[in-house]
N, C-alpha and C positions, 0 to 999 in steps of 0.2 A: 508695432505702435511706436512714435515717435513723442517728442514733447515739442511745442512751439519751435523752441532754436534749433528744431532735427534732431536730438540726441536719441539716440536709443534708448529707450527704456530700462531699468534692471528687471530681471524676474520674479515672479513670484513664485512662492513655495509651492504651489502645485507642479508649477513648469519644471524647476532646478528637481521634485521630487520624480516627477517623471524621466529627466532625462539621467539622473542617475539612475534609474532602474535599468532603463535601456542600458546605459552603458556597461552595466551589469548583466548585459545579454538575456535579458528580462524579452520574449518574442510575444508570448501570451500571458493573458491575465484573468479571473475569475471575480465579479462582482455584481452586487446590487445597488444601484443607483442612488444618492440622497448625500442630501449635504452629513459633514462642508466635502465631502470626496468629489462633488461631481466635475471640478474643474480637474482634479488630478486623473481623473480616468479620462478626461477628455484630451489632454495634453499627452498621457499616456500613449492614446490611440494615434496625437498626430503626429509622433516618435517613430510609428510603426508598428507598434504593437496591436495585435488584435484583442479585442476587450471582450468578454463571453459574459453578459448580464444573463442572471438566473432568476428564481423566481423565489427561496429562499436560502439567506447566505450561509447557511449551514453546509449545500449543497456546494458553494462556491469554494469552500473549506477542501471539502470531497474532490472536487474536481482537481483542486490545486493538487491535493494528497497525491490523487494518482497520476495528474501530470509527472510528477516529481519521481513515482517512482519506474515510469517507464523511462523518462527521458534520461533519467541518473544525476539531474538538475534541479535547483531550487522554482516549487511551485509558491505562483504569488496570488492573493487575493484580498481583495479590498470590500471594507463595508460600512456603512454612515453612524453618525456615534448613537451610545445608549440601546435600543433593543438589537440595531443592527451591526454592531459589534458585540453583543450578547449570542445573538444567533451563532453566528462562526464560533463558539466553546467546543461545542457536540466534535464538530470535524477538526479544530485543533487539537483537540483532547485525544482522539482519535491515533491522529498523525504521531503524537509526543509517544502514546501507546507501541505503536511503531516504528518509532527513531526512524521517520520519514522527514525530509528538510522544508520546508514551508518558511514563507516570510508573509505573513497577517498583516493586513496595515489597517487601521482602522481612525476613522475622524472620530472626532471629541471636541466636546463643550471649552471653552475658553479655560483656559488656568487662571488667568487673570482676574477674577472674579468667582473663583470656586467657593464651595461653602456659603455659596446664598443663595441656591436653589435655580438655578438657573435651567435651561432648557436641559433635559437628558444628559444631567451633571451625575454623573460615577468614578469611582474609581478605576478604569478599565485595566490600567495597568497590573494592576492586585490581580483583576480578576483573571488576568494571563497568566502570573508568575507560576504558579502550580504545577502549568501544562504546557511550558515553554523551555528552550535552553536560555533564554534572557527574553525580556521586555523590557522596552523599557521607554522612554516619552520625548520626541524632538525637544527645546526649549528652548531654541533659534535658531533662525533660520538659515545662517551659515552653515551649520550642521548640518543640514539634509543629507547631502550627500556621505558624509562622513560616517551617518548614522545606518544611513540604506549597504554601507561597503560594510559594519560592524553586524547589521542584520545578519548578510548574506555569509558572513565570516564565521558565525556561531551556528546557521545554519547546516556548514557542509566541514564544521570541523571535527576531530574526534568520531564519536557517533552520532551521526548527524539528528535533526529532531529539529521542531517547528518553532519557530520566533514569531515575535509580536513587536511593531513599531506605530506608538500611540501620536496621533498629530490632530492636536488642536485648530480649528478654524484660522486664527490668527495666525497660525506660521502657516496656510495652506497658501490666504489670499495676502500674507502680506508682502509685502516687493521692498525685496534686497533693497540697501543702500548705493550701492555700487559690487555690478557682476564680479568684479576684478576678486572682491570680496570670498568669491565662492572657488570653491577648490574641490576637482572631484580626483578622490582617491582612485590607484590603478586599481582594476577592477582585476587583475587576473592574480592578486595577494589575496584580494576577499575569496577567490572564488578555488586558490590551488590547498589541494588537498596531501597534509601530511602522511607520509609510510613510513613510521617507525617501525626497525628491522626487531626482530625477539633480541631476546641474550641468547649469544651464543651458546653458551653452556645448558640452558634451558632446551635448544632447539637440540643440541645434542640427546640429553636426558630425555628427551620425547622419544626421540627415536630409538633409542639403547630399549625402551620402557615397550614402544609398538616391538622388536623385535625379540621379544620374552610374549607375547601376547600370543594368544591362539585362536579368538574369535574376537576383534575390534572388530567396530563400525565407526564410520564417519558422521556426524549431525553437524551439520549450519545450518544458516539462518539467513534474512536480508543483509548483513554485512558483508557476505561474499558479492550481494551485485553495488552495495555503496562503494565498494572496494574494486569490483570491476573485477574480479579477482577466478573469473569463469574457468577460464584455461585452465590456471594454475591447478584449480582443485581439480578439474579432470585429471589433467596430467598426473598429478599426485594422486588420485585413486587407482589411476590404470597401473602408475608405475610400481604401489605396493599393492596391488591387488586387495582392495579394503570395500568391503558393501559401504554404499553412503543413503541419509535419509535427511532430509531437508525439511525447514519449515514449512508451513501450508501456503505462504507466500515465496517462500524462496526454492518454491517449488521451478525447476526451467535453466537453473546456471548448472548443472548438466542435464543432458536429456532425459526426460523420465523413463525413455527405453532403452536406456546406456544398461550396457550387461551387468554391472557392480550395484544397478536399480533394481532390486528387490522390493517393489513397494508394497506387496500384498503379506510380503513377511515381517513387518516392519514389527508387529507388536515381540513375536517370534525373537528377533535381532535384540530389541531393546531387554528384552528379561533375562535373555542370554547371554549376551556378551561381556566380555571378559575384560572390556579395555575400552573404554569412551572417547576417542576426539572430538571435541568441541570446539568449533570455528564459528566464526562472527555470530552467533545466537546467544541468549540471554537464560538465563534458567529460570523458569518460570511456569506459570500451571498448564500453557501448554503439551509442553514437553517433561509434564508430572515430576520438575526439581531435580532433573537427573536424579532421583532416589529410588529409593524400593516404595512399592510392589512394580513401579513399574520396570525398574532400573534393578540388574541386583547387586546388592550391598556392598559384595564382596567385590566390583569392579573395578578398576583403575581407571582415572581421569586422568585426561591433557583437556586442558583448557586454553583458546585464545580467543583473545580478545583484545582491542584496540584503549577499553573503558576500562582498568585496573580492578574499580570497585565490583566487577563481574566476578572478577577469579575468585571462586572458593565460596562464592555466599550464599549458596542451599547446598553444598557437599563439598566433603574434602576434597581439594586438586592434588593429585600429586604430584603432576609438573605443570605450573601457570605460566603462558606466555603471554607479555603485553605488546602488541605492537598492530600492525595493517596487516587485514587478512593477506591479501596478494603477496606483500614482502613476507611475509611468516610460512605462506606456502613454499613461496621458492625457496626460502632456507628450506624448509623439511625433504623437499626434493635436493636437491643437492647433498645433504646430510645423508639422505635415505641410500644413496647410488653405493650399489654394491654389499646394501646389510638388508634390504628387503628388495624382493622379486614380484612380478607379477603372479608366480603362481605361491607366495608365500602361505596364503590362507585359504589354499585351495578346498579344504576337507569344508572349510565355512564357509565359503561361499556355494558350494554345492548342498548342504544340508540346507542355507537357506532359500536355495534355487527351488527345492524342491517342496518345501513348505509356501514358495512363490506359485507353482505350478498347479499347488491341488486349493491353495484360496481362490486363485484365479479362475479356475475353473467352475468351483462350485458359485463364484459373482455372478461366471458370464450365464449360468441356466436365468437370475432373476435378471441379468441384463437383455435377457433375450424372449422373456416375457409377451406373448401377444394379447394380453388381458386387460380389461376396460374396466376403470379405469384403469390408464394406464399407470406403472409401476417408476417409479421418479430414476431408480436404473436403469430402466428400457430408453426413457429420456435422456440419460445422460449418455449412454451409449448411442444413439444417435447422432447428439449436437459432439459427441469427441469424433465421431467418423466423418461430420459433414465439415470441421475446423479445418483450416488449410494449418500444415505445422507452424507455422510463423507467426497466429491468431492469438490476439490479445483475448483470454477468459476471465471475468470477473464473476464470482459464485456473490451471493447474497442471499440471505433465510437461516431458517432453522434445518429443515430435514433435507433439501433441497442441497442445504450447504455442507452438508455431514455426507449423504450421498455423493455430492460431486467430489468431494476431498479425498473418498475412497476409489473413484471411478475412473476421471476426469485426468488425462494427463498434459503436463507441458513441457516445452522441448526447447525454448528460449528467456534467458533469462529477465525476468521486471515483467513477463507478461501473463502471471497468473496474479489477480488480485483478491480479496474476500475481505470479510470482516474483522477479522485482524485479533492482535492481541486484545482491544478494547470489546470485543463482540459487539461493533455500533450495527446495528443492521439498520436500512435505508441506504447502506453507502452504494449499492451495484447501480444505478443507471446517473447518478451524477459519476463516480469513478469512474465506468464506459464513454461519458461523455470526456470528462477528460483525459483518456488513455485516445479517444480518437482525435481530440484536437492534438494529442502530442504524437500519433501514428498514422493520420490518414492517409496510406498507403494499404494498410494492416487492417485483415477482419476483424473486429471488433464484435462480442457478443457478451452481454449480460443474462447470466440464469441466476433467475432472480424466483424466489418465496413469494405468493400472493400478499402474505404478511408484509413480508420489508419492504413490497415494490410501493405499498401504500404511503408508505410515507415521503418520497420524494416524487412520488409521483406526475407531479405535476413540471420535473426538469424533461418530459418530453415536450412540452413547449418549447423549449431553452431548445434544444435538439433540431426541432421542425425550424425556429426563427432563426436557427444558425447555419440552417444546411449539414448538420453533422449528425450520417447515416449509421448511428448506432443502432445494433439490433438487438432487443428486448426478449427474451422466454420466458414467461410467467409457469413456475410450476404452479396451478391451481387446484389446489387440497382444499381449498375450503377453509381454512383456518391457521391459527399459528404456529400451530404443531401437528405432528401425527395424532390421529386418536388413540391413544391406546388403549381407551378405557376408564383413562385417569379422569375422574371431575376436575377440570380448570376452569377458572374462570376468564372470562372473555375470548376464549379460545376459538370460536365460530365466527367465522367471519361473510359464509354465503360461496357461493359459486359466480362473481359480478365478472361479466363479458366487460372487461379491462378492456378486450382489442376496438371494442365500438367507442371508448372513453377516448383512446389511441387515435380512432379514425377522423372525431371531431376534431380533434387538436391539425390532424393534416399528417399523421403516422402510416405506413402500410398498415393493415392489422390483418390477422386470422385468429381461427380456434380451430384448435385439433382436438378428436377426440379417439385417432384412431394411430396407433403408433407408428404403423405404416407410409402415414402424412406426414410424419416430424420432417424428414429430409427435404422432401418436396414444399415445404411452406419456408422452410427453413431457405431455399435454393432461391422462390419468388421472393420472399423480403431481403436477402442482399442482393438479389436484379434489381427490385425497384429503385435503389437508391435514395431510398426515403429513410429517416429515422424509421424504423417497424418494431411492435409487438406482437409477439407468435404467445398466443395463452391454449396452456395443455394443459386440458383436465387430470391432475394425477390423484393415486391413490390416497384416499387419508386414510387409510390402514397401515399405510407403510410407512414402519419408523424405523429410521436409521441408528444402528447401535455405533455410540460412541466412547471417547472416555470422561467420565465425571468431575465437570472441573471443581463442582462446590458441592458443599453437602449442607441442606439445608433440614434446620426441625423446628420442632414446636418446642 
């Protein structure tokens, strides 16, 4: 667009907001349509970027979450002000839960006229601070840019974790005074991530500390893959011979069939052992506070961690390191060379090989179940046998999700996801959808709860209208849980042929009811090449025992 005398135009804050995203290497994006964004996703789009409209922005939230953590990149997504900047809470909240990197942007009511009621006039900013590493509100439009490089810089510093950048109508469509005005920050300062090294003396005292120890284990978390830091902790298991056990997401940055993977001894490891390394994970109800009963008392901690405020705050550490998992690995390998061995722990690694071998065995009898309905292990054993190794798995549900977490292995890292620290259930088939916008190369398969699948149910539109062949298993029990007996309420939910809901939308569908099928329906829905739902009748008797994260009374 020109003016009378020819001049070029300056931009508008949508345009300058878009093309700093790009150049922030910003390729995809996750949104719902409605003012005042709709100019910025469209300038977005004509930058290059692909734009994935969903059908609610919560799921746009989701998508972003789990683009973010396959790709090991900031996921973005946008939503119009008032309910549709409300909506995206669930799945920012989510992401903050999982110190996963998100940049939120969301439109808003004018500032200039606040406080008098004006169309979908909130606080939004507020309503992020909680659940963000910053939020905080453009207020001219020169800023755009500067604000999008400060986003993206709080996104993937430190422990990484999801932001919020609030933009007002008027800086969307207002137009710069002059371009010359605008200034976009390098994008590879926003975007380079710090490795601070431990203290020396620390990384010594770890290793003096592992080689007095006589049963350690290894625990991470998602900071070995923000960290990138895959190798290293292999290397460093293989090289002191140390069992290792991972969070339920950080399940992948070693193999789950790596010989030091014990995963069926894992309760076994934790009550016994004698000596804790802690790498890029959080202490928290997951992982029962590193303390007793799960943990025993008498054990010694190393802790690292990148985030200071971690070291020591559900149990004493006895040597804290602060720094990047990757750089704190290789110090320990290097420090370790020549005072620990591979066969150092050998008596422990064999006592829990073999507490590995007789769980293992006594799972595979219910994994190998041929009984109707079918048993949500005979399911899972299936969909791990028909998984090509390289397959992105997202679990979703109640029992479904507890069964898979015991069952269910992966062998690369960023590509097991689930419900996370926050236990948001709904998140599996928007997370699937965005793990395959960020892998469409990569099998892609959500085992998803009839409970959780309900509620985002409706993101297989989003899927059919995008072309993106994500594949669905509904385990269907009938309800939100196992039945055990226990009176709940709203617990029933029906036996609903989801795969005919599937088929209307334009989904491959099937129903299996016979376990034999699973493979075989499983093989025609990724031929098709369609988004597909596979729903299997499973047992509602079968409940998965887990550990108790709350204790609730009258």
């Amino acid at each position: 667009m020109t003016t009378p005398t020819g001049a070029k135009k300056p931009p508008i804050g949508s345009k300058i907001l878009a093309k700093a995203l790009r150049q922030h290497g910003v390729e995809d994006f996750f949104y719902l349509m409605g003012g005042p964004m709709i100019h910025a996703e469209l300038y977005s789009m004509d930058e290059g970027m692909r734009g994935i409209d969903v059908r609610h922005e919560q799921a746009a939230a989701m998508m972003a979450h789990a683009y973010a953590r396959v790709t090991g990149k900031p996921g973005v997504c946008m939503a119009a002000s008032g309910p549709g900047v409300c909506n995206l809470v669930t799945g920012v909240a989510t992401a903050w839960a999982d110190a996963v990197p998100m940049v939120a942007i969301g439109g808003a009511a004018p500032i200039s006229v606040s406080g008098t009621g004006i169309f979908q006039e909130m606080d939004q900013v507020a309503l992020f601070k909680p659940i963000t590493k910053w939020a905080d509100r453009v207020t001219d439009i020169r800023r755009i840019p500067e604000m999008v490089a400060t986003a993206m810089r709080h996104a993937m510093s430190g422990r990484p974790g999801p932001v919020y950048l609030d933009v007002c109508g008027a800086m969307l469509y207002e137009r710069a005074s002059d371009e010359s005005d605008i200034v976009y920050p390098d994008p590879a300062r926003a975007l380079a991530r710090e490795r601070p090294a431990g203290n020396p003396q620390a990384v010594r005292d770890a290793i003096a500390l592992l080689a007095q120890a006589r049963k350690p284990i290894v625990v991470s978390g998602s900071g070995i893959l923000w960290s990138g830091a895959s190798t290293e902790l292999q290397q460093f298991i293989e090289s002191a011979g140390i069992p290792f056990y991972t969070t339920p997401q950080g399940r992948g940055v070693v193999p789950d069939d790596h010989e030091m993977s014990l995963l069926n001894a894992r309760a076994t490891a934790f009550a016994e052992a004698d000596l804790l390394l802690v790498i890029g994970t959080r202490s928290n109800y997951i992982n029962g506070h590193f303390t007793a009963p799960r943990f025993s008392a008498d054990a010694k901690m190393i802790q690292v961690n990148i985030d200071a405020q971690e070291i020591g705050l559900t149990r004493a550490c006895d040597v804290g390191i602060v720094g990047d998992a990757k750089t704190v690995l290789q110090q320990l390998i290097d420090e370790a060379k020549g005072k620990l061995r591979p066969d150092s722990f050998s008596a422990w690694v064999s006592h829990l090989g073999a507490v590995n071998r007789d769980k293992s065995a006594k799972m595979l009898e219910k994994m190998s179940s041929d009984s109707r309905p079918i048993h949500p292990l005979r399911l899972c054993k299936e969909v791990g046998e028909f998984l090509d190794r390289d397959a992105v798995l997202v679990v979703d549900g109640q029992e479904i999700l507890n069964f898979g977490r015991q069952s269910l292995r992966t062998f690369v890292p960023g590509h097991r996801l689930n419900s996370g620290a926050f236990g948001t259930m709904g998140v599996g088939l928007p997370f699937g959808i965005g793990a395959k916008v960020a892998r469409p190369d990569k099998q892609v398969l959500v085992l998803h709860g009839d409970g959780s699948f309900g509620l985002n149910a409706m993101e297989l539109d989003t899927a059919v209208r995008h072309k993106i062949p994500v594949v669905t298993v509904v385990s269907l029990n009938g309800g939100w849980t196992g039945d055990d007996g226990h009176r709940k309420p709203g617990q029933h939910l029906g036996y609903t042929r989801y795969e005919k809901m599937a088929e209307a939308l334009g989904c491959y569908g099937e129903y299996v009811e016979d376990p034999a099928q699973i493979k075989p329906a499983l093989k025609r829905a990724f031929d098709s090449g369609l988004p597909a739902l596979i729903n299997v009748r499973t047992d509602s008797k079968a409940v998965a025992s887990t550990t108790k994260f709350a204790t609730y009374s009258t």
